[in-house]
C-alpha positions in Angstrom: 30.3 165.9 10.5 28.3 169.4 11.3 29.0 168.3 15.3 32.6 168.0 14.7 33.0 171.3 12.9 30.4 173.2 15.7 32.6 171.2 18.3 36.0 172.6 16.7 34.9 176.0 16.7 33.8 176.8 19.6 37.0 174.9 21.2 38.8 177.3 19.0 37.1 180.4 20.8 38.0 179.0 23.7 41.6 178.9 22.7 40.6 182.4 21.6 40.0 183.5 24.8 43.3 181.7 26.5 45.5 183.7 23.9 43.7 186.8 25.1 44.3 186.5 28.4 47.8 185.1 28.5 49.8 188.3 28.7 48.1 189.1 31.8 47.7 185.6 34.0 50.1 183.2 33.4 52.3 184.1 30.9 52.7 188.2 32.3 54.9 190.5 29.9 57.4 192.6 31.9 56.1 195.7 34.4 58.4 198.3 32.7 55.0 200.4 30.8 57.8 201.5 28.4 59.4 198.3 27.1 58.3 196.7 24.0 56.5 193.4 25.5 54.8 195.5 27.8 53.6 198.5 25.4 53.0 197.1 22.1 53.5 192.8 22.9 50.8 192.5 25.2 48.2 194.9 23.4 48.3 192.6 19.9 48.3 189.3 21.8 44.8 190.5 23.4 43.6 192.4 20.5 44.1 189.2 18.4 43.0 186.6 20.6 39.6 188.8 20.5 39.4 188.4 17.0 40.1 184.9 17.1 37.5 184.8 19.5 34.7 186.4 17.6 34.9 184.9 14.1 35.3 181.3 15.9 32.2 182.2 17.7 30.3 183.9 14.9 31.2 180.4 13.1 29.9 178.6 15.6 26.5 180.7 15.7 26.4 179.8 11.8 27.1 175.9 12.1 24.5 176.1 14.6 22.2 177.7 13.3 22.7 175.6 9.6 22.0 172.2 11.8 
């Protein structure tokens, strides 16, 4: 059960990571610097796939580690 929980989390930084990015690869926000998706949008998609990122990760560390 510990593998499938260590498993989950770390595909969940991994999603993490995609959400992060996604304003800037393949789901881009508009050019305009002073439109909404562009100035405020894109900003809190990043800055919350990066915390997603580091609590899945920092749960992954402490699954690991309890194994």
């Amino acid at each position: 059960m510990k593998n499938i929980n260590i498993i989950l989390s770390s595909i969940t930084a991994i999603l993490g990571i995609l959400v992060g990015i996604a304003p800037y690869t393949f789901a881009k926000v508009c050019d305009m610097p002073k439109m909404h998706c562009h100035a405020v949008t894109a900003p809190a998609v990043l800055v919350f796939g990066i915390v997603i990122f580091v609590v899945s990760a920092i749960q992954t560390i402490l699954l690991w580690k309890k194994k």
